[in-house]
TORTITOR-348483 format. One line per 5 residues: number of its first residue (from 0); their letters; for each residue y, x, z of C-alpha. Coordinates in steps of 0.5 Angstrom, whole numbers. Example, Ala and Ser with C-alpha at 12.3 -4.5 7.8 and 13.67 -1.06 7.14 Angstrom:
<atoms>
0	as	-9,25,16 ~ -2,27,14 .
</atoms>
This chain:
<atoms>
0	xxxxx	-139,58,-39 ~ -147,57,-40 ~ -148,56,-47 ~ -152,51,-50 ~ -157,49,-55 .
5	xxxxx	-152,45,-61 ~ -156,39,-64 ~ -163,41,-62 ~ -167,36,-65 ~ -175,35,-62 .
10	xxxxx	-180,40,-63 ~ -185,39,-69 ~ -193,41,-70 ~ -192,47,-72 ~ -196,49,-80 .
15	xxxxx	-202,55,-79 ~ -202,59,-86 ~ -210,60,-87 ~ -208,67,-90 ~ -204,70,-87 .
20	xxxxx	-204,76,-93 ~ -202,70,-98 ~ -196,68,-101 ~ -190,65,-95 ~ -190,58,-96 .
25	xxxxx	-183,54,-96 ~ -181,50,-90 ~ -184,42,-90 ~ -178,38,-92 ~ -175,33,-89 .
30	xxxxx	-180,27,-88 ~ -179,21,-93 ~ -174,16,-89 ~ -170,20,-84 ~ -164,17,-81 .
35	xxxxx	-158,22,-79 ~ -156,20,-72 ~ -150,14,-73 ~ -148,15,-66 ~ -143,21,-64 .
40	xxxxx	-142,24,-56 ~ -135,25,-54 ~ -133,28,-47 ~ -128,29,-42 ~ -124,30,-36 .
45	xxxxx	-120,25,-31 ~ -115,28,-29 ~ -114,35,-32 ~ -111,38,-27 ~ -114,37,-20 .
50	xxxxx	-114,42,-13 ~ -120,45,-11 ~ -125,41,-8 ~ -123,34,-11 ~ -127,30,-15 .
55	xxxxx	-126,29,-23 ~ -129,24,-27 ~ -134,26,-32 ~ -135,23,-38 ~ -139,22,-43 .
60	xxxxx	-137,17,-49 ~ -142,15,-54 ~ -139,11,-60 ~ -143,7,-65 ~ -151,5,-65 .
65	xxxxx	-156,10,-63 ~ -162,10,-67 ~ -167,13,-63 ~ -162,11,-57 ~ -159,17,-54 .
70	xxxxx	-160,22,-50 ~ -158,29,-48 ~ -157,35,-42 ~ -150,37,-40 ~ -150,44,-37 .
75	xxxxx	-144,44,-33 ~ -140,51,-33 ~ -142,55,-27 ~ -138,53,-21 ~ -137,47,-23 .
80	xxxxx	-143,41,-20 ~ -144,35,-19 ~ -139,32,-14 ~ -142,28,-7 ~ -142,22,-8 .
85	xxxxx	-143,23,-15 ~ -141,16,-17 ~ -145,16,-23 ~ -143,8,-27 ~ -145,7,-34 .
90	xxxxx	-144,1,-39 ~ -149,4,-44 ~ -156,-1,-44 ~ -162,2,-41 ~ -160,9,-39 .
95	xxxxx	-164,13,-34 ~ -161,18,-30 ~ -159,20,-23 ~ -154,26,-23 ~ -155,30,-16 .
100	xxxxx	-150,32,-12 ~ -150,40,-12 ~ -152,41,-18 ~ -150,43,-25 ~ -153,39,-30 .
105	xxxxx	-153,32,-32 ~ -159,28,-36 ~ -159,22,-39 ~ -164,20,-43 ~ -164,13,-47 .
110	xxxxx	-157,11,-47 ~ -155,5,-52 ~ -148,1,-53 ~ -149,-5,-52 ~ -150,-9,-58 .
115	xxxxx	-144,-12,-62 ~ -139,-7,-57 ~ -140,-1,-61 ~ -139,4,-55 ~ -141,5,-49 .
120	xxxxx	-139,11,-43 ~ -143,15,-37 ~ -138,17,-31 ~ -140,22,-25 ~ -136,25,-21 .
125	xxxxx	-135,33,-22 ~ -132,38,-17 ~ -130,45,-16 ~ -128,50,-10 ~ -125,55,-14 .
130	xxxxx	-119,55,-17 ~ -119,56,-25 ~ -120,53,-31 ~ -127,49,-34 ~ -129,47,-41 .
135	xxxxx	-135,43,-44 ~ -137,42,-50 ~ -142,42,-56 ~ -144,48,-54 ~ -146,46,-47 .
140	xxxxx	-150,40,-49 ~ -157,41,-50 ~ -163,36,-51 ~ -159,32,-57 ~ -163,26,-59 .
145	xxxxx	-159,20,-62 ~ -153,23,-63 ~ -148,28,-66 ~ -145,33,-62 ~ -139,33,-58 .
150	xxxxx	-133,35,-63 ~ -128,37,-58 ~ -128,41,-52 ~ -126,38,-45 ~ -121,42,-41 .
155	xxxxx	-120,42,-33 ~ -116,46,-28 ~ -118,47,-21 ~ -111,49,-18 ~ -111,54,-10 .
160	xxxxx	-105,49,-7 ~ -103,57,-5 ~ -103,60,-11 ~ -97,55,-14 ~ -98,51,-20 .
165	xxxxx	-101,55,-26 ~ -96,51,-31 ~ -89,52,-29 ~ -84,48,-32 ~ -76,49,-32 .
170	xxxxx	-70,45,-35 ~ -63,47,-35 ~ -56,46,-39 ~ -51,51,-42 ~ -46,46,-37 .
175	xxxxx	-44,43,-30 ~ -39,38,-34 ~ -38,35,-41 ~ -32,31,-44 ~ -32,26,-50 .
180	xxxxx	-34,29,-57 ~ -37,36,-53 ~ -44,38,-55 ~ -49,40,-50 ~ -55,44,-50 .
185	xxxxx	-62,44,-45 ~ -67,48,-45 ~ -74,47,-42 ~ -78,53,-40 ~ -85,51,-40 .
190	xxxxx	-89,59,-37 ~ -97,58,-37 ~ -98,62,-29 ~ -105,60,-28 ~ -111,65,-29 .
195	xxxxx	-113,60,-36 ~ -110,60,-42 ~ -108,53,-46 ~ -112,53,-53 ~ -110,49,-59 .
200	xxxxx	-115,44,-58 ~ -113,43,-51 ~ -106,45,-51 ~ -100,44,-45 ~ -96,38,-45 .
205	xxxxx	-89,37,-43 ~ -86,29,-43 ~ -78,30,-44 ~ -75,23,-42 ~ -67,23,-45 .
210	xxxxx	-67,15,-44 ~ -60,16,-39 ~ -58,22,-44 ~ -58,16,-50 ~ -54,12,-47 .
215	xxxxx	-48,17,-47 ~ -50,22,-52 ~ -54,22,-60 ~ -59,27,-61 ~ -57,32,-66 .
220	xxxxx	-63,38,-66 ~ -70,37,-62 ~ -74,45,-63 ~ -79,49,-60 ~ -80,57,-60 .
225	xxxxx	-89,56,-59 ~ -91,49,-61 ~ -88,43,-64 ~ -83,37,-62 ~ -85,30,-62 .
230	xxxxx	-79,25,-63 ~ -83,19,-66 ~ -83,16,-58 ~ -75,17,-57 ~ -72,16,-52 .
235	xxxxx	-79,21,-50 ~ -79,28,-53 ~ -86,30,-52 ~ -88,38,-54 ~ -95,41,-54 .
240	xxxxx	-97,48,-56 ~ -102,53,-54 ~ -101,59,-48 ~ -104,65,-47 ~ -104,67,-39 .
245	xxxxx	-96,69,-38 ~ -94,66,-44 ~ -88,62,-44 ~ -84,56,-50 ~ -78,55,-49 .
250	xxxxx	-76,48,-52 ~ -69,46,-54 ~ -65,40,-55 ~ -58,39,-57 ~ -54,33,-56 .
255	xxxxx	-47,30,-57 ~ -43,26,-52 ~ -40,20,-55 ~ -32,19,-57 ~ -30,14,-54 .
260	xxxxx	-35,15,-49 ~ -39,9,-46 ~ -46,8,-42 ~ -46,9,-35 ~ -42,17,-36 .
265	xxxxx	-48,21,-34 ~ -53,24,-37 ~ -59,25,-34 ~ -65,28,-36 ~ -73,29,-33 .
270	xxxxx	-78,33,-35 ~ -85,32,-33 ~ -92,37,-34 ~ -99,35,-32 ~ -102,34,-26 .
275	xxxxx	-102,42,-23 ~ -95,43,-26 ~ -88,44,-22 ~ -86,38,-25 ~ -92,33,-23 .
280	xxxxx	-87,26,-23 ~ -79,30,-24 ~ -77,29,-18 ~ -78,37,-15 ~ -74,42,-16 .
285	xxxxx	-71,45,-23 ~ -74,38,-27 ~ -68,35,-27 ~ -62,35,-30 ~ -55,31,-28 .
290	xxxxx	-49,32,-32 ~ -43,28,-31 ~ -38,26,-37 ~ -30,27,-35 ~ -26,22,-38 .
295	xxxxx	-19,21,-39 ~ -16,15,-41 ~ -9,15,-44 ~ -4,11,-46 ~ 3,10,-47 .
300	xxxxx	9,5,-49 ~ 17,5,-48 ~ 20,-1,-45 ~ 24,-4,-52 ~ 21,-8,-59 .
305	xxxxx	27,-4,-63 ~ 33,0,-61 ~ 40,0,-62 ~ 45,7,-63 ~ 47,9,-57 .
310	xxxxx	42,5,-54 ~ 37,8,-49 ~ 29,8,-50 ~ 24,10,-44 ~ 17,11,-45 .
315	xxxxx	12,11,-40 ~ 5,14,-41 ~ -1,13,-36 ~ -6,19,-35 ~ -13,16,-31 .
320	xxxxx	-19,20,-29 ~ -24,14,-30 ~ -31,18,-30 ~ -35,22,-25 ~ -32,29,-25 .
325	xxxxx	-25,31,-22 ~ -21,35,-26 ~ -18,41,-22 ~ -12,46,-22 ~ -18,51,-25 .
330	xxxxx	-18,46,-31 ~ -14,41,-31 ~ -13,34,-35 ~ -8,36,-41 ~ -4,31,-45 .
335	xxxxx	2,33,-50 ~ 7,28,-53 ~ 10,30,-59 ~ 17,26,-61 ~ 19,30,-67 .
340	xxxxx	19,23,-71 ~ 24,21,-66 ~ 29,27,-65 ~ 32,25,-72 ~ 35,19,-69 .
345	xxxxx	36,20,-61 ~ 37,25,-57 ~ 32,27,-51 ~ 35,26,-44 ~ 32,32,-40 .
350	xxxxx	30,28,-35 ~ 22,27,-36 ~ 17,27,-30 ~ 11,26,-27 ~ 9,23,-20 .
355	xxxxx	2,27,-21 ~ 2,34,-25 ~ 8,37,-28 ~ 11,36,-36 ~ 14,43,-38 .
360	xxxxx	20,40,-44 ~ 21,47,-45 ~ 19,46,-52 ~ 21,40,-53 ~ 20,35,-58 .
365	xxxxx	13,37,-55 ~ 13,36,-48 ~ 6,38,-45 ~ 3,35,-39 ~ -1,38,-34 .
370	xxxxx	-5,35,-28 ~ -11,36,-23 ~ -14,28,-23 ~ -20,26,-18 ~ -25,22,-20 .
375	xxxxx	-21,15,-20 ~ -14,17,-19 ~ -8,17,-24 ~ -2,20,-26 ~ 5,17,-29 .
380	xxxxx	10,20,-34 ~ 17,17,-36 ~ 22,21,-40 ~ 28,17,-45 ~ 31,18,-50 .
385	xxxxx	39,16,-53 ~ 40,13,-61 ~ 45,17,-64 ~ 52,13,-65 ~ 51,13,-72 .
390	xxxxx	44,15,-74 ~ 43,19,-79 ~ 36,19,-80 ~ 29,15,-81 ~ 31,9,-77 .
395	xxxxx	24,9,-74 ~ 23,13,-66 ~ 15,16,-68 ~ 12,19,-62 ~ 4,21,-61 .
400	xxxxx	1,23,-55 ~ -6,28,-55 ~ -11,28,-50 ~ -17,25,-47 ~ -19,19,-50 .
405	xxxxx	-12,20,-55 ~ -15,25,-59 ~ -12,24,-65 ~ -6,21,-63 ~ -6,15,-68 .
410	xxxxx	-4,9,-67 ~ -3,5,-61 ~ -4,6,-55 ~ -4,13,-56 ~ 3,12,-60 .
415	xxxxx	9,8,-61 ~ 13,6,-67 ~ 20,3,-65 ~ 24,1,-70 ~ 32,2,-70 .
420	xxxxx	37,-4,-71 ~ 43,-2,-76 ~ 48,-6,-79 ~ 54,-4,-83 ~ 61,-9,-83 .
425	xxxxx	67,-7,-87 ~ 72,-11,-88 ~ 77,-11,-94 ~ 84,-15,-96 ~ 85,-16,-104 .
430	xxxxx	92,-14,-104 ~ 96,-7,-100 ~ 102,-11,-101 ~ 104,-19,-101 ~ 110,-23,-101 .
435	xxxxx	112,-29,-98 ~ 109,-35,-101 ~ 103,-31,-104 ~ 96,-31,-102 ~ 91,-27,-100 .
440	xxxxx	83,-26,-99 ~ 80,-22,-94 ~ 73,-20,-95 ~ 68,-19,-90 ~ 61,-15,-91 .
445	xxxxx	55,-16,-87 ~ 49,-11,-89 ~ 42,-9,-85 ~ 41,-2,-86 ~ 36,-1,-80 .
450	xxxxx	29,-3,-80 ~ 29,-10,-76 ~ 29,-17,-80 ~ 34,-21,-76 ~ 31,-28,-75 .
455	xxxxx	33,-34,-72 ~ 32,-32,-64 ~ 35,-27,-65 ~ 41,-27,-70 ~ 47,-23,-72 .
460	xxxxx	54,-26,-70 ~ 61,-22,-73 ~ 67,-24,-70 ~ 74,-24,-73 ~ 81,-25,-71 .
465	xxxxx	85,-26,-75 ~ 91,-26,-69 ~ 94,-21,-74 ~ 93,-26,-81 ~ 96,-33,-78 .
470	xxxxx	102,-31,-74 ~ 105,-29,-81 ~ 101,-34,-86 ~ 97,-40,-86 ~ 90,-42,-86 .
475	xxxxx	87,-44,-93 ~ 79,-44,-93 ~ 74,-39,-92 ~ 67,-39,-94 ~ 61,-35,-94 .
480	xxxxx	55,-32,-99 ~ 49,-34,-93 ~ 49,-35,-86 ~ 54,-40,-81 ~ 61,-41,-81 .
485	xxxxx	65,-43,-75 ~ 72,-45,-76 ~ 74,-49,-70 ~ 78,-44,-66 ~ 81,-40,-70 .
490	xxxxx	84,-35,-70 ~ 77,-33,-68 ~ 73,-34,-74 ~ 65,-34,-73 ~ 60,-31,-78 .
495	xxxxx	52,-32,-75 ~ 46,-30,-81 ~ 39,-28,-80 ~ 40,-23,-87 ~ 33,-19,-87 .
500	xxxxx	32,-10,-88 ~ 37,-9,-94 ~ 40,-15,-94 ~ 47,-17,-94 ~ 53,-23,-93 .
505	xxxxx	60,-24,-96 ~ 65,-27,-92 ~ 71,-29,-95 ~ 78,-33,-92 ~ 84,-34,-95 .
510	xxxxx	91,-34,-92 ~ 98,-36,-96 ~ 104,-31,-93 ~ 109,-35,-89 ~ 117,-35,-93 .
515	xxxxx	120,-31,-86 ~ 113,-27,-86 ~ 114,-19,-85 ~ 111,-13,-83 ~ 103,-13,-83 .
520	xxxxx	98,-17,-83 ~ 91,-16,-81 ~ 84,-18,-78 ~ 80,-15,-73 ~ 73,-15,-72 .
525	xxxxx	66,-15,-68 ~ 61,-14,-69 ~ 54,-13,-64 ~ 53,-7,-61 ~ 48,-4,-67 .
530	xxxxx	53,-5,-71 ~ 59,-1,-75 ~ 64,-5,-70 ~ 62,-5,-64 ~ 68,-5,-61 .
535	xxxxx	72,-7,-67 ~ 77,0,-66 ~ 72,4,-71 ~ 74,5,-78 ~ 73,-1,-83 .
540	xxxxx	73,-6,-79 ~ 80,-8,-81 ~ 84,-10,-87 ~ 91,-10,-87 ~ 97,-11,-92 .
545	xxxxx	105,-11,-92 ~ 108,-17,-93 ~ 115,-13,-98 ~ 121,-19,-97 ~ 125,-20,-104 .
550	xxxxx	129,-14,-101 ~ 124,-9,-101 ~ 120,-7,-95 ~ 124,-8,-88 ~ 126,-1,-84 .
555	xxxxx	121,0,-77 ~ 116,-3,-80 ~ 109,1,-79 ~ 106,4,-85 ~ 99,-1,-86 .
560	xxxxx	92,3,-86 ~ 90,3,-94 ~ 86,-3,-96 ~ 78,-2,-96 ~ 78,-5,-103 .
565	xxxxx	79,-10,-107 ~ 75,-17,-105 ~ 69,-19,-110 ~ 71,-26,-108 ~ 75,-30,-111 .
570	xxxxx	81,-32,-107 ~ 80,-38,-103 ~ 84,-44,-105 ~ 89,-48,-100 ~ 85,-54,-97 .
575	xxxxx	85,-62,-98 ~ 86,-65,-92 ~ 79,-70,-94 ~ 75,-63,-95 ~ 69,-63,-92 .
580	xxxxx	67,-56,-87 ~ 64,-52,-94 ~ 57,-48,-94 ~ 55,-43,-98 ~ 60,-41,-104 .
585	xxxxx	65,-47,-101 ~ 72,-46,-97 ~ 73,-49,-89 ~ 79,-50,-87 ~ 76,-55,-80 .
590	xxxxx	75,-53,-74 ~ 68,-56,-74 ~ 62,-50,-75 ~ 60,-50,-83 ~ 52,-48,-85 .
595	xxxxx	53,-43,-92 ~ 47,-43,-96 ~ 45,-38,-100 ~ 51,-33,-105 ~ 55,-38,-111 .
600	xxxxx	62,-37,-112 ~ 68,-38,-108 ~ 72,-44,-112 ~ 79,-47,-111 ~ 81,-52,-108 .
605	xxxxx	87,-56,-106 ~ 94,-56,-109 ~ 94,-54,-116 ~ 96,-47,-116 ~ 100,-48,-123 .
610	xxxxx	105,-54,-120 ~ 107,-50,-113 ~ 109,-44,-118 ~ 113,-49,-123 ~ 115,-52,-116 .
615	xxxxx	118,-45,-114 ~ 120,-44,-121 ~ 125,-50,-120 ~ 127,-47,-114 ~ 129,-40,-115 .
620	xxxxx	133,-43,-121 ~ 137,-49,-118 ~ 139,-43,-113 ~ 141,-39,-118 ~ 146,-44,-122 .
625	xxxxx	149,-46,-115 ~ 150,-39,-114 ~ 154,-37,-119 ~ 158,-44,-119 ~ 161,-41,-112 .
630	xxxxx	162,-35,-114 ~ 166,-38,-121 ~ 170,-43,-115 ~ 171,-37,-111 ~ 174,-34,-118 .
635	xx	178,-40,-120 ~ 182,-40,-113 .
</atoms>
């Protein structure tokens, strides 16, 4: 580089001093009025980077009003000349110059910026034909008038096409494949292999685009061993530093990917470097990156809204490949279904299976599926289990699965939660033995145990046959504490109710033994197949007496299973023939179904209770004076 003369300023008359051997007179001060130069040059090159032998634009910015106008020399570095054509253009007012192809110098004298404009610019094409690095600057302008000297150097590269470029640039990432949730870390590598090193002043420069990164990932750290990071432009991450010849930066980001995932599933990132670099515009080898995001959707359901004991609950769970890479056997897609919430209350039915992949149950309540799924592809795993008869448990079937996008395993569709229907029927008689002409209640309860309300589109029916009752009595009445009665095809008596979790319903019917009665007379009941009665066989779901005739109990009748207990309810009373079907807290005794509304008392009803037992008072006596009448006419004879 040929140094110049910095802000030379034009020659003055020089003083003689008349005696030579008299004291040194002080230097002449500036003279009244000067002006400081307003206008200031700056200089550049365009491009930066260029092979040899073609042309770079030149040019010199002048900025504010000159006063004189402007006008200076540009003592080009050595192997840099004045290219041919030179293209010399000016928007400055009245410049004279005429750059000549060849040279290495460039004049110009009285540039002005056009008035109102404030700047103006001279451009002349340059060139080179050896490879290396040139810079222009203060130092190199001589002549200076009108203008303070340029503040920053101007830098330009000829590279040899043979020689490579002299800025290499290299992205990588520390993986081939990401999931949802994973972190990935890139690294550029940006090594000065030219001749020339990259000051401070005119450093290196690196634009790393992450726009099809960000619409997949967030970006947690930006850093640079040499030089800084600039993240203020996002989705563009720019770095600048100085290099020495062979000297390298190494710049690091990291991202997280998405959970969920979202964006197109792919992170793709290009890294560009000036003009002369190994990545020109991204395209070429080792400027880019493509990482594919895996990604598993799962999702599971079982085939009911609610269970019931000894019942049967499938479960389906759906495993599919829905982003850009495969998962293979070396690394396959791997979810678990944890069932221990459901094993307190069902037992697994060992039959799990997949139609893609294998589900190991060996350590069941966990099962672990394992399968190699190509982009797009899906597998399907089933597996049941059966309620226990009864429960003991929690009532409600919890399970979850883990994997892909069910990482926490909370909530649907990633689990499932199934409430267990349990109803409690007992049935009572108020009284272990009875004697013809007595009458007697039964008392049926009906309890919600489980963890599903019963509405009206799907109610609870108990049914209860009193065969074994009125073939040794007569009906009195019945009548219930909530829900609907139906008396009209006795002896089959119908209870339905919609009682909601902990809730219950008291049935009561009451029926007067018959006077040839004997033996045992007791109910039977059903209930739906949630219920303690489903067949009617259980224990509890019969109340039976022994009807004892005035002479004791008759021998070869069967000994009655004990009474349940004593009935809460009042007895039902015997029917008037004008009573109408009763509701809640009344007596039926007509066929027609009764509606009961919400628990009151049982009330008597009918004959009054105190003239049938003067009735049978009457009887017994009259009996007993014409008993003993025969007997004295037995005597007497």
């Amino acid at each position: 580089m040929l140094a110049g003369v910095l802000g030379s300023a034009p020659a003055t008359a020089s003083t003689v001093d008349p005696d030579p051997d008299g004291p040194v007179l002080a230097a002449p001060e500036e003279a009244p009025g000067h002006v400081p130069p307003a206008a200031r040059l700056a200089l550049s090159f365009d491009p930066p980077t260029t092979p040899v032998g073609t042309p770079v634009t030149l040019t010199f910015a002048l900025t504010g009003s000159g006063d004189p106008a402007t006008s200076f020399t540009d003592v080009l570095p050595e192997g840099l000349v004045v290219a041919d054509p030179a293209n010399a253009t000016a928007t400055c007012d009245g410049p004279a110059w005429d750059p000549a192809p060849g040279t290495g110098t460039v004049s110009v004298t009285a540039a002005v910026p056009p008035p109102g404009s404030g700047s103006c610019t001279l451009d002349v094409d340059v060139t080179s034909a050896v490879p290396g690095a040139y810079t222009n600057g203060a130092d190199d302008v001589t002549d200076l008038v009108g203008s303070a000297p340029p503040g920053d150097t101007a830098r330009v590269e000829f590279t040899d096409d043979a020689s490579g470029p002299t800025l290499t640039v290299v992205r990588t990432a520390d993986a081939s494949v990401v999931e949802p949730g994973d972190t990935l870390t890139s690294t550029v590598t940006v090594s000065n292999t030219g001749e020339v090193p990259y000051p401070a002043d005119g450093p290196a420069t690196v634009v790393d685009d992450l726009t099809e990164v960000l619409d997949d990932a967030e970006l947690v750290a930006a850093e640079a061993d040499v030089g800084s990071v600039d993240d203020a432009a996002l989705p563009l991450l720019t770095w600048s530093g100085p290099l020495d010849v062979g000297e390298t930066a190494t710049i690091t980001t990291t991202v997280r990917v998405d959970d969920p995932a979202r964006g197109d599933l792919r992170l793709d990132d290009v890294v560009t470097g000036p003009p002369g670099s190994s990545c020109t515009d991204g395209t070429e080898e080792g400027c880019a990156t493509s990482i594919p995001v895996r990604r598993l959707e799962v999702a599971t359901a079982v085939d009911v809204d609610s269970a019931v004991p000894g019942g049967a609950v499938e479960v389906t769970t759906t495993v599919a490949n829905t982003g850009w890479a495969a998962f293979t056997l070396a690394d396959p897609a791997t979810v678990t279904d944890d069932a221990t919430g459901l094993v307190d209350d069902a037992a697994y039915d060992g039959d799990a299976s997949a139609d893609v992949g294998a589900v190991d149950d060996a350590a069941f309540p966990l099962l672990t599926w394992v399968g190699a799924l190509a982009p797009g592809e899906s597998a399907t795993i089933t597996w049941s289990a059966t309620v226990d008869v009864p429960t003991d448990g929690d009532l409600v079937l919890d399970r979850a699965v883990t994997g892909g996008s069910c990482a926490e395993g909370d909530g649907p569709p990633c689990a499932t939660s199934t409430p267990v229907r349990a109803l409690t029927v007992e049935a009572s008689v108020d009284a272990a033995e009875v004697r013809p002409g007595e009458t007697l209640t039964w008392t049926v309860v009906v309890t919600n145990d489980g963890q599903v309300d019963y509405g009206p589109r799907d109610p609870v029916v108990v049914v209860d046959d009193l065969t074994g009752v009125l073939a040794g009595a007569t009906w009195v009445g019945a009548s219930a504490s909530a829900g609907e009665l139906d008396v009209s095809a006795l002896p089959r008596l119908e209870w339905t109710g919609t009682p909601e979790v902990g809730g219950s319903a008291t049935i009561a019917f009451s029926a007067t033994v018959s006077p040839d009665a004997a033996g045992v007379l007791a109910d039977g009941l059903t209930g739906p197949p949630e219920s303690t009665c489903p067949t009617g066989g259980e224990p509890g779901c019969r109340a039976a007496t022994v009807v004892v005739p005035a002479a004791g109990v008759v021998p070869g009748d069967p000994t009655p299973e004990p009474s349940t207990g004593a009935s809460s309810v009042a007895p039902v009373a015997p029917d008037d023939a004008s009573t109408p079907p009763g509701r809640a807290g009344q007596e039926v005794s007509t066929p027609p179904a009764t509606t009961v509304d919400d628990a009151a008392p049982l009330a008597w009803t009918g004959t009054d209770v105190a003239a049938v037992v003067a009735v049978a008072v009457l009887l017994l006596v009259t009996g007993a004076v014409l008993v003993a009448g025969a007997r004295r006419r037995r005597g007497g004879g």
